[in-house]
ZAMARGU-4260 file (C-alpha; in steps of 0.2 Angstrom, whole numbers, plus 5000, padded with zeros to 4 digits):
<rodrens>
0) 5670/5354/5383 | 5669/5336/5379 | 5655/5326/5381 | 5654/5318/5398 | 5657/5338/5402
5) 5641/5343/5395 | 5630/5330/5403 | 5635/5332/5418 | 5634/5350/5418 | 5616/5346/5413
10) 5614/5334/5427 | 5618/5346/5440 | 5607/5363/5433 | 5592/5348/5430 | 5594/5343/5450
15) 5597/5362/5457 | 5585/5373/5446 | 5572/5359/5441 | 5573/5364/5424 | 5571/5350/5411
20) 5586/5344/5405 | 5578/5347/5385 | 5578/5365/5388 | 5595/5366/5395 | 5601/5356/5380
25) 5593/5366/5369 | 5599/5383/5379 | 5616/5377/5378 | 5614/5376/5361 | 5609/5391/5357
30) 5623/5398/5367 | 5633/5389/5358 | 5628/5393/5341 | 5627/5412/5344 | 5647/5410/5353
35) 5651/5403/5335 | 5640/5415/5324 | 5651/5431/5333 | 5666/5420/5335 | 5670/5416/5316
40) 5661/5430/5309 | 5647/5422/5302 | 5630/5431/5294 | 5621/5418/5301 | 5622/5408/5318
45) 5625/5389/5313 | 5618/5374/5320 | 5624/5366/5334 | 5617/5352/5342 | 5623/5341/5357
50) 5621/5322/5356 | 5608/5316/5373 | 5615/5300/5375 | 5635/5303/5375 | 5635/5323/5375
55) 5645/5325/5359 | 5642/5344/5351 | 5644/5345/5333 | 5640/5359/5324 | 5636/5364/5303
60) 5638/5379/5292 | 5623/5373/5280 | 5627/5357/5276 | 5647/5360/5279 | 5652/5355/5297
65) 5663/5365/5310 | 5676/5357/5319 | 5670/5363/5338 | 5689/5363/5341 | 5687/5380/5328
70) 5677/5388/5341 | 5692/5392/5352 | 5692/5396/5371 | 5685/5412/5367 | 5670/5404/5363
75) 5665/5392/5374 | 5667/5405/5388 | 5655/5417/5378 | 5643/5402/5379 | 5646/5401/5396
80) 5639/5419/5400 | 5625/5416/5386 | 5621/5402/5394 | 5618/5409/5412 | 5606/5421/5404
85) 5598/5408/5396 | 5596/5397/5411 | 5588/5413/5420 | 5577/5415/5409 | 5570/5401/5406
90) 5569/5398/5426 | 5560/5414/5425 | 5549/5406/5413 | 5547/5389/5424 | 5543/5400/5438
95) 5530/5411/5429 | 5519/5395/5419 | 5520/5389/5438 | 5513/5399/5448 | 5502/5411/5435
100) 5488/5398/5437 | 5490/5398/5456 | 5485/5418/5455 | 5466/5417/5468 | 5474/5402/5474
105) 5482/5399/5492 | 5501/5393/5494 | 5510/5388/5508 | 5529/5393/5512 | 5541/5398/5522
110) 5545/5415/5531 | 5565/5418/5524 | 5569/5436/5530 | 5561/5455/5531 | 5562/5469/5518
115) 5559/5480/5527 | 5541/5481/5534 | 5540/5468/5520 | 5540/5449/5522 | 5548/5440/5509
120) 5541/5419/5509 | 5552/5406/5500 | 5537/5393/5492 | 5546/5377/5488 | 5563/5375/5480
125) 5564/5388/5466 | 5551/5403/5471 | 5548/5417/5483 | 5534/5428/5485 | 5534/5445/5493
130) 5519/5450/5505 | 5518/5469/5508 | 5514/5478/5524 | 5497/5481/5519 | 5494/5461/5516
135) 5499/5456/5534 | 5486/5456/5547 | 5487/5468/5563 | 5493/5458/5577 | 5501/5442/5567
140) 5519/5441/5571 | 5530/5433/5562 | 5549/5426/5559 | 5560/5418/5549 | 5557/5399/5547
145) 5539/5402/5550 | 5529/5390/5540 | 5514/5403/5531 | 5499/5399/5521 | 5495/5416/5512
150) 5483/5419/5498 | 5492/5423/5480 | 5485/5440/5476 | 5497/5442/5460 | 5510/5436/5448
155) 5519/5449/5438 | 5533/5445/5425 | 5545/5462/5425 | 5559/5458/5412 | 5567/5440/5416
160) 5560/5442/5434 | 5546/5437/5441 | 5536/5444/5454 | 5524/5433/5467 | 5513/5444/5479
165) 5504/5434/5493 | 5491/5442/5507 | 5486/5437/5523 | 5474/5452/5523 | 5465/5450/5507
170) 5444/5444/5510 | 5448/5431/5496 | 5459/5421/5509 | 5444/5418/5519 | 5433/5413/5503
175) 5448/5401/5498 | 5450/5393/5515 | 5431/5390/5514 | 5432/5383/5497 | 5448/5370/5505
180) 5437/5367/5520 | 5420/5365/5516 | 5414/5353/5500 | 5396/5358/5498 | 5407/5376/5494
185) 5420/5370/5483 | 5405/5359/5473 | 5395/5374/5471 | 5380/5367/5483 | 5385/5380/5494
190) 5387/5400/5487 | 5398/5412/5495 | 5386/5428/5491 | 5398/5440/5499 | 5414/5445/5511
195) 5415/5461/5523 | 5432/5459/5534 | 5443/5469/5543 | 5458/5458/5545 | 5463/5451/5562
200) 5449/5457/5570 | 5432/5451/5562 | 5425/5442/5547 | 5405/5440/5542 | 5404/5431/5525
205) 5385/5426/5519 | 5380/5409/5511 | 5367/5402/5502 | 5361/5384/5497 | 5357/5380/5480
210) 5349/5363/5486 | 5335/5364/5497 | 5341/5351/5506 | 5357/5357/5512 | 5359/5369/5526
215) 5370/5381/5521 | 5375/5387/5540 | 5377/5370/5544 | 5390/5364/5531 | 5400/5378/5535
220) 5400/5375/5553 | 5403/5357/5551 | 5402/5343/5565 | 5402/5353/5580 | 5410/5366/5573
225) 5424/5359/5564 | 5426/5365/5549 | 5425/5383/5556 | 5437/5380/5569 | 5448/5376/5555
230) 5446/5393/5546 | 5448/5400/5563 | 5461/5390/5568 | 5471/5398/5551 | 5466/5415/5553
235) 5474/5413/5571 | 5458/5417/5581 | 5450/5430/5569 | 5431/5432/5572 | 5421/5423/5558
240) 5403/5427/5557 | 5392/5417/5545 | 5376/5423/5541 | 5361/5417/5529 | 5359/5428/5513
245) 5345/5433/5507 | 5339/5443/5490 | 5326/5454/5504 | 5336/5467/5510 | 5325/5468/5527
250) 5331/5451/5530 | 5350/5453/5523 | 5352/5467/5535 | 5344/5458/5550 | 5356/5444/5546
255) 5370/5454/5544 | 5369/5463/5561 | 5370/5447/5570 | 5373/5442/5583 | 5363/5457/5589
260) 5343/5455/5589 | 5335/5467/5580 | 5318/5474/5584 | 5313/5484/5569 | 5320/5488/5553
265) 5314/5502/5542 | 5318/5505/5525 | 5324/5521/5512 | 5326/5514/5496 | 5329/5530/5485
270) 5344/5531/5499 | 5348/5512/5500 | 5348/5518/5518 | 5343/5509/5532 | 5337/5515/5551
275) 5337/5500/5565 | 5331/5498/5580 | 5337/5487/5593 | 5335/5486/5613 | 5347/5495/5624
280) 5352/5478/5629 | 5357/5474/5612 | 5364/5488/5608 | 5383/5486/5609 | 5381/5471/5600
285) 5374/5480/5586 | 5385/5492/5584 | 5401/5480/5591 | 5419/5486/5597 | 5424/5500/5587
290) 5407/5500/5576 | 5413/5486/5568 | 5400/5475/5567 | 5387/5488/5561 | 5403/5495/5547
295) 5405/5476/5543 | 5387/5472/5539 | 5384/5487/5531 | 5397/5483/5518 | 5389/5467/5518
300) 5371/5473/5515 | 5378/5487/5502 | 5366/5498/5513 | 5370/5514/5525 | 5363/5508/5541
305) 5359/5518/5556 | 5359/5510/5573 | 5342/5517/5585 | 5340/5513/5603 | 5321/5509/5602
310) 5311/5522/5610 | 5327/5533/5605 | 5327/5549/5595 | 5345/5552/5590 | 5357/5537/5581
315) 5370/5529/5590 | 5387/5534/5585 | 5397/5518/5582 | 5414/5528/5590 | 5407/5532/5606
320) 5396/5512/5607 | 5399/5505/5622 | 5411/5489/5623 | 5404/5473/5613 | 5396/5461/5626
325) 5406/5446/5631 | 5401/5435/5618 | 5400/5446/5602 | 5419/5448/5597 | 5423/5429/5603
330) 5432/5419/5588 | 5413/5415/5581 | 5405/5402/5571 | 5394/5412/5566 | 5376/5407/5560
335) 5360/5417/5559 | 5352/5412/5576 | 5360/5421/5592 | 5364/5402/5600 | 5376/5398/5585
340) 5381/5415/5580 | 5393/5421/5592 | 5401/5406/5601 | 5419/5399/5602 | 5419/5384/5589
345) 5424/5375/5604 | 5407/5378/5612 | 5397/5372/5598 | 5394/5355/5603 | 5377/5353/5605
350) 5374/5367/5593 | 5378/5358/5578 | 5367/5360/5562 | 5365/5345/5553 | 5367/5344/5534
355) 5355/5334/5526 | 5362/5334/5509
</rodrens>
């Protein structure tokens, strides 16, 4: 292996694997030194080292050098295989100290075949993620080529392999797109106080303003309703309510239940349970398609929450509620007053909260 040899070799593994080229020098190195150690039957691996400029190898026992013509064919292929291995590795590595920093964060790929019920997304030149079944969303569909933004829910190193889980499905997707979208979020104006999701059907997140100044509904709405639209847009029309948090649990539950008026709420606080009343016409938006809106802001509130028909005796069961009114499981921007809380953002002009901030 002459010297133009190993620079070009280290050329080609630079441009394909993106892997510096003083690692690769240094791995063919110590491929090379072990080769010799096992090769001439050394008790200790020599020092081998490769010139960077013209590619020469030289090698010493101590102080005594080796003619590299000594290391024989033998050798040089033993390298070889060490070599790979050490190339994997430190791939392996590259790929780890990458994207073990991007774990809470959101990457973008490509869809490049199924596992199974599995999807398997190829993110840039060197990496690939797997998003299990359980991290896809009910009624996405996908294929190969697909351009995916997902959420990285893990990084695992198993041996000189590296694992990459992504989620579509997680509630920290939402809080990441709103932390891309929104500023006041990402500079910590805005809190994000809580997330309650069932993924592909609705979302209600709560928010609140650290500056008195700044609406917190509004900066996540945006200019009529552009900075929701483009959560939305991403989580391919999934409904997003936002609601006003508030340390009162009367309030926080009324807020929660949105967009449905309520008429009285009464509270068990040895049972952090919670019994509501709403008028008939109300009612299925209370309790929303499925009781999902009720489950939803009951996870939200951390309180058990019964649904009453005013005047009623019995509670509602959320199976058997009656189908959500036209507007309540629209793609929402939701805000903590019925005119903003369950519209299509492309209805919310006219409706925009201003930001003073």
């Amino acid at each position: 292996m002459n010297g133009g040899e190993v620079l070009r070799i280290v050329d080609a593994i630079h441009r394909e694997k993106g892997i510096g080229k003083e690692l690769i020098f240094e791995s063919i190195e110590q491929a090379l030194a072990l080769a010799a150690k096992k090769h001439l039957n050394m008790k200790d691996p020599p020092t081998v080292k490769i010139d960077r400029v013209s590619g020469d190898i030289s090698a010493f026992d101590g102080d005594l050098p080796i003619e590299t013509s000594a290391l024989g064919r033998i050798a040089y292929q033993a390298a070889r295989q060490l070599l790979v291995q050490k190339l994997r590795e430190v791939e392996s590595e590259t790929v780890f100290s990458e994207f073990a920093h991007k774990k809470g964060d959101i990457a973008a790929g490509n869809v490049a075949r199924f596992e199974g019920p599995h999807l398997v997304i190829r993110i840039g030149d060197k990496a690939e993620a797997t998003m299990l079944k359980g991290d896809q969303v009910p009624g996405e569909n996908y294929r190969i080529g697909q351009p995916l933004r997902a959420y990285v829910s893990d990084v695992e190193r198993r041996g000189t392999r590296i694992r990459i889980y992504v989620s579509r499905s997680h509630e920290d997707f939402v809080r990441r797109l709103f932390e891309l979208e929104v500023p006041e979020i990402s500079d910590g104006t805005v809190v994000i106080k809580g997330i309650a999701r069932e993924p592909g059907y609705r979302t209600k997140i709560t928010v609140h303003s650290t500056n008195d100044r700044v609406d917190c509904l509004g900066a996540c709405v945006g200019v009529r309703g552009s900075r929701i639209r483009n959560v939305v847009d991403e989580l391919n029309g999934e409904n997003v309510d936002i609601v006003r948090w508030s340390e009162e649990p009367l309030e926080l539950i009324r807020n929660s239940l949105k967009p449905a008026e309520i008429a009285e709420v009464r509270l068990d606080a040895g049972q952090k349970r919670a019994t509501v009343y709403v008028h008939k016409d109300h009612l299925s938006q209370a309790i929303g398609k499925g009781g999902r809106n009720v489950r939803l802001a009951s996870r939200l509130a951390g309180w058990e929450i019964d649904i009453y028909e005013l005047g009623g005796e019995e509670p509602v069961s959320a199976p058997d509620a009656e189908a959500p009114a036209p507007d309540a499981e629209a793609p929402a921007a939701g805000a903590d007053a019925p005119a903003a809380e369950a519209v299509p953002p492309a209805a919310a002009e006219g409706q925009e909260k201003s930001n003073e901030g």
